[in-house]
N, C-alpha and C positions, 0 to 999 in steps of 0.2 A: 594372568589375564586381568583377573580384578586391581592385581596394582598399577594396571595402566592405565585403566577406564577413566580414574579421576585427570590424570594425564590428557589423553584423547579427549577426554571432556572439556576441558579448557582448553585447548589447543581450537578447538570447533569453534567455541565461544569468541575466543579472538579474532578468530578470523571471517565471525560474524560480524564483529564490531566493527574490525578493518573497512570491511566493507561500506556497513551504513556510512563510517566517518568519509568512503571516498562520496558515495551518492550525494552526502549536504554537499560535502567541499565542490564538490562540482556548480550543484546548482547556485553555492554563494560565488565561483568564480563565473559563469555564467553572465548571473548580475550583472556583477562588475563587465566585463565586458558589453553586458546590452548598455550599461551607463553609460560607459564610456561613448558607445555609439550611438547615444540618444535614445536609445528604447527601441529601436529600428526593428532590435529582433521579436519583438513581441507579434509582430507580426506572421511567426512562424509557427503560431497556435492550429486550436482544430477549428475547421470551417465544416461546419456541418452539412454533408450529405456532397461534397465539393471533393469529388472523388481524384482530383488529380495535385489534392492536398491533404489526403490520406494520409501521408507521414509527417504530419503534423498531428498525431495522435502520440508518436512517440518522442520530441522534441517538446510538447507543451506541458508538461511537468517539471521542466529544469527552467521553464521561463516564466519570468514577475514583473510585474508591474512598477515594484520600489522595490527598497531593501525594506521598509517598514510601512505600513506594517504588510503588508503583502508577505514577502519572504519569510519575515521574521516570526509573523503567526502561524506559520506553515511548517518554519523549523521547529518551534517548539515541541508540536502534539509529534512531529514527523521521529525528532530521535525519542523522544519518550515513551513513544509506542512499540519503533523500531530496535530498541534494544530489547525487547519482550521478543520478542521474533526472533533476535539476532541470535540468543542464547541457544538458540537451534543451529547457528551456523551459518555461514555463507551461502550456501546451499538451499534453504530454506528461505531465507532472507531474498535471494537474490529472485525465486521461485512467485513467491508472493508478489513481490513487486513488479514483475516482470507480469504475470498472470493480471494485477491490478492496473496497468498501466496500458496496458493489449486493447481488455473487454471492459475495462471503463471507459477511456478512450475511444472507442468504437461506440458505445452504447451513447455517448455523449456525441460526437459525431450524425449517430443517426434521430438522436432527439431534439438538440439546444434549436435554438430559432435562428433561421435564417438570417445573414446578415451579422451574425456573433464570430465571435472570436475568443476562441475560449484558453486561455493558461494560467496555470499554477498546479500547483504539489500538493492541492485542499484534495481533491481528486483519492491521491495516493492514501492522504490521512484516514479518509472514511474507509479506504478499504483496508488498512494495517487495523483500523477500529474493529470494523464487523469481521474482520478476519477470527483476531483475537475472540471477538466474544462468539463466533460460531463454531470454533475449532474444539473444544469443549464438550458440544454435541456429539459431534462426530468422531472423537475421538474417545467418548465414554470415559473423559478422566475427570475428576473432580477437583482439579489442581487448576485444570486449562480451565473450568468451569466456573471456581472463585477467580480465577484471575481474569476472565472475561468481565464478570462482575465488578468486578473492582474499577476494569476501565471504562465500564459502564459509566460507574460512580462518582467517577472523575470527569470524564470527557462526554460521556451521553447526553449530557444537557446543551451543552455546547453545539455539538453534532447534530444534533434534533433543528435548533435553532438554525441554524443553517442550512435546510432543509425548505427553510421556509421563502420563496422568491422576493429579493430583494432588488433593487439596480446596481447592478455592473456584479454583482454573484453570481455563480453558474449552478444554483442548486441541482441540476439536470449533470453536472460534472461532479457534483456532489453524490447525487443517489447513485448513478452507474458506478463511481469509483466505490460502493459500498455493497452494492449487489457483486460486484466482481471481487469483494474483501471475502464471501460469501461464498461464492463458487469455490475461492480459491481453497478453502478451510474446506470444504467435499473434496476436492483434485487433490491435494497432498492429506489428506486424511489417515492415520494409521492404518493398514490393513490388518484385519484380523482372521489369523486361518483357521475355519473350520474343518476338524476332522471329521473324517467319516467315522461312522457306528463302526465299522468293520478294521478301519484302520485303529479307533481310538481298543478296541479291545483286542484286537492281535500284541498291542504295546502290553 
């Protein structure tokens, strides 16, 4: 069993990677396509509290504005973060972002101001962010803990700043994608089973 583990363990890994590599690839052919069609589909974003465009919660992460810097600064932190996740797999990768995508998008929905139109993958990043740096806690590892740190280190300053209301930013797409990076790091959380007194001394 142990000489498979390293096996299964990279097998997991790749096909965490696979993964994230199809999520960019998508969102950059995407692009391309709103290009080509003028931008038309950017209009497929979240209309906040505009309930019978509710499913523009899950389409306005794959749509931008340009390819730069819109897209471009979005891919960056997106696979830099995402391969930190990925090494958990497809599984977890897919979880996370799925989870961050749902209730930030909703949470952005019922907050931005009326009359917005809110898309892009910034959303997703703040939540692969605070994913990262909360999973840590609740995991009681000290591994996920320096590594939270780290991407603190790197990105928290950035991520902060952006937080801050600008024109044509969606800080409000910003915070909910980061409370929902947050939830997600409690929802997939290690469990850990407590024995009972009775049980742990009968062993």
């Amino acid at each position: 069993m142990s000489t498979n583990a390293p096996v299964r363990n990279r097998q997991t890994q790749r096909e965490g990677f696979t993964l994230l590599v199809g999520i960019v690839a998508l969102m950059w052919m995407v692009e391309v396509v709103n290009a080509i069609d003028g931008y038309r589909l950017d209009a497929d974003g979240i209309y906040p509290r505009n309930v019978g465009r509710l499913w523009g919660i899950l389409t306005a992460p794959f749509l931008h504005a340009n390819f730069a810097p819109h897209l471009l600064d979005n891919t960056i932190p997106l696979v830099f973060l995402g391969v930190i996740i990925a090494l958990r797999g497809a599984g977890r990768l897919a979880a996370v972002t799925l989870i961050v995508i749902v209730l930030g998008g909703f949470g952005t929905w019922l907050i931005a101001p009326s009359g917005s139109v809110t898309i892009g993958a910034s959303g997703v990043v703040f939540g692969y962010a605070t994913y990262l740096f909360a999973r840590g806690f609740f995991d009681r590892s000290a591994l996920e803990l320096l590594t939270g740190v780290i991407v603190g280190a790197i990105w928290g300053g950035a991520l902060l700043v952006s937080l801050v209301p600008h024109t044509g930013v969606s800080w409000q797409g910003h915070l909910c994608g980061a409370i929902a990076g947050v939830i997600a790091a409690y929802a997939l959380r290690r469990e850990r089973s407590a024995r009972s007194p009775v049980r742990a001394l009968a062993k």
